[in-house]
C-alpha positions as CSV (number, residue, x, y, z in Angstrom):
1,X,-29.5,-30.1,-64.3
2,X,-28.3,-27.8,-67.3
3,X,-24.7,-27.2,-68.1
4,X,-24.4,-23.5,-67.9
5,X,-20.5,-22.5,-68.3
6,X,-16.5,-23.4,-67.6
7,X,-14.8,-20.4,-65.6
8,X,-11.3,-19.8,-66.2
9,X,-9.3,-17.3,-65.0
10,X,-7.4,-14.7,-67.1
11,X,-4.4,-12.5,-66.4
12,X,-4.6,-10.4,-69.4
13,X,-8.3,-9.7,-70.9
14,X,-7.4,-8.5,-74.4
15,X,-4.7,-11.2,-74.6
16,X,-6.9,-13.6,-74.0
17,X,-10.1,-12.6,-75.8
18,X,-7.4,-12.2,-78.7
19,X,-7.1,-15.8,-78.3
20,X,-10.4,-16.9,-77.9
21,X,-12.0,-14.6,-80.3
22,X,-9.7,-13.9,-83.2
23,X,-7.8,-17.1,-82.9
24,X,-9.9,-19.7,-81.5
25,X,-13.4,-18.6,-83.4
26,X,-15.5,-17.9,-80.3
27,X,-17.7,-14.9,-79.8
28,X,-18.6,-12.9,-76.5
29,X,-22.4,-13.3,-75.8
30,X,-22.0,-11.4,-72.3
31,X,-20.2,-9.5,-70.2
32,X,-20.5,-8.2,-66.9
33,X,-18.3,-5.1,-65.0
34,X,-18.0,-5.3,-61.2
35,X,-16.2,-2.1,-60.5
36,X,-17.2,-2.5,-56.7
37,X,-15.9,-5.9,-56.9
38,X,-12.6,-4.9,-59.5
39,X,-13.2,-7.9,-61.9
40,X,-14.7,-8.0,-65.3
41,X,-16.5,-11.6,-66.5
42,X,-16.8,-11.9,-70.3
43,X,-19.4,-15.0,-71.5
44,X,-18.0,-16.6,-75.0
45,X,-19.7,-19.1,-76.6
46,X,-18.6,-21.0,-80.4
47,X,-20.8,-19.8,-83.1
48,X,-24.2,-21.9,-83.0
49,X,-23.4,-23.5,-79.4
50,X,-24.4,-20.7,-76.9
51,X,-25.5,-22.7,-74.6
52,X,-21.7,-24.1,-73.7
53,X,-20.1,-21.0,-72.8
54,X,-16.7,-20.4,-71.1
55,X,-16.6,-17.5,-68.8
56,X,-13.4,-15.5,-68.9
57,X,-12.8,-14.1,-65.4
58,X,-10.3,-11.2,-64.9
59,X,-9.7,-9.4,-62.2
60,X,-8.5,-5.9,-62.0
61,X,-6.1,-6.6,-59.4
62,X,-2.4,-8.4,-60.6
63,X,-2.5,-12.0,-59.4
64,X,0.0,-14.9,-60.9
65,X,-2.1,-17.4,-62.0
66,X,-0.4,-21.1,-62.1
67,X,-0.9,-24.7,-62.8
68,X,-3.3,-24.6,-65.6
69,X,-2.9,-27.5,-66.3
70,X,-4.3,-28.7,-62.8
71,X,-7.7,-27.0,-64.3
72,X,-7.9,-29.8,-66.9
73,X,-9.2,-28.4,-70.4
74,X,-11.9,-26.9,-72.4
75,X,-13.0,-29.0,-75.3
76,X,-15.0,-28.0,-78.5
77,X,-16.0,-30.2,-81.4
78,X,-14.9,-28.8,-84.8
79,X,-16.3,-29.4,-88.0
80,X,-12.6,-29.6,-89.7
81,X,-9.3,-30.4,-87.2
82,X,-7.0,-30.0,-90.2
83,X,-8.1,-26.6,-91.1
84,X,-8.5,-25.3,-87.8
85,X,-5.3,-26.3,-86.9
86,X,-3.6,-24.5,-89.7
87,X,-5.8,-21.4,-89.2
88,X,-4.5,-21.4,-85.4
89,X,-1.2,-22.4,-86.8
90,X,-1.4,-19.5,-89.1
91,X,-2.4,-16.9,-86.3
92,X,1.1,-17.9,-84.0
93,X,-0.8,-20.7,-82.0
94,X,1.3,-23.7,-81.3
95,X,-0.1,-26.9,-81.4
96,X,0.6,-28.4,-78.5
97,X,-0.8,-32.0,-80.1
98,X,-0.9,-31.9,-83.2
99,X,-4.1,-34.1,-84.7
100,X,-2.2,-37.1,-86.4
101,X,-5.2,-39.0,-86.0
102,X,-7.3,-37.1,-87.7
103,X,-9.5,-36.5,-84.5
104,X,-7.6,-34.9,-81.4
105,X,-5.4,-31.8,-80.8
106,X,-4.9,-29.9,-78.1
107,X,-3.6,-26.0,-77.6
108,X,-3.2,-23.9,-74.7
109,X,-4.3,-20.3,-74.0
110,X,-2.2,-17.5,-72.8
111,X,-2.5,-18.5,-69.0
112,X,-1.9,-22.2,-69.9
113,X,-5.3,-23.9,-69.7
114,X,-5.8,-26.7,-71.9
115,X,-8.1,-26.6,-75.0
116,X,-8.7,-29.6,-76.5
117,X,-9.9,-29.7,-80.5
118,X,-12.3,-33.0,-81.5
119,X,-13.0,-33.5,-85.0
120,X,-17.1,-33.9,-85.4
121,X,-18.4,-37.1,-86.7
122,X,-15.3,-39.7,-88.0
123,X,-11.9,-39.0,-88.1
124,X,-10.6,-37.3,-90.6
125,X,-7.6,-39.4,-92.6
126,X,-4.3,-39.1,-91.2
127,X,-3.1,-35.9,-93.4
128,X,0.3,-34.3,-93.6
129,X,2.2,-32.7,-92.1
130,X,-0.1,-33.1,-89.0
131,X,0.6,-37.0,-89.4
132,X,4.4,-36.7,-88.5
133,X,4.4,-33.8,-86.5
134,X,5.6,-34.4,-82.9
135,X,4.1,-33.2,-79.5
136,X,5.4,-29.5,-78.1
137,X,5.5,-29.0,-74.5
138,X,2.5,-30.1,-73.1
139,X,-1.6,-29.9,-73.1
């Protein structure tokens, strides 16, 4: 058995590939138009890890999209939580756990599903102003 990919379900394509690509740091290795079916899939993957991809499925047709949080969450394995954090932080993305431990964080994309950020290796040391900084909403 070979993990393959993680669907989620988009309402807004450029909104999210804004935050997946330009925010986030993945790139699109894929994409496939169904114009008989009216949905678009677009394959990301991070940079070196191609083989994890999340699939980005938007259909043509409106649909309200709730409870992301029931889908769980994505995770991905950075090589620095602090500076990814401020780079997200940077681009208008609120950290919805901020890493005080120097090894988790979690943010959410535009339709609300989950990403959670683990530092690679050992934690980093508990660094300001990520130590003090206190939980928004949820993750």
């Amino acid at each position: 058995m070979k993990y393959l990919h993680t669907m989620v379900r988009v309402s807004d394509l450029d909104r999210s590939l804004d935050f997946y690509c330009d925010k986030l740091g993945l790139r699109e290795v894929g994409r496939k138009v169904n114009e008989a079916g009216r949905f678009t899939l677009v394959f990301l993957a991070a940079p070196g890890n191609e083989q994890a991809q999340i699939e980005l499925t938007y259909n043509w047709d409106p649909e309200n999209y709730t409870g992301g949080r029931n889908f769980g969450h994505v995770a991905y394995e950075v090589d620095d939580i602090y500076a990814l954090c401020q780079r997200l932080v940077d681009r208008g993305v609120t950290i919805n756990r901020p890493p005080r431990d120097g090894h988790m964080a979690f943010i959410r994309s535009p339709d609300d599903i989950s990403i959670e950020l683990l530092q690679k290796g050992e934690s980093l040391p508990p660094r300001e102003p990520w130590a003090s900084m206190k939980n928004q909403g949820v993750w």
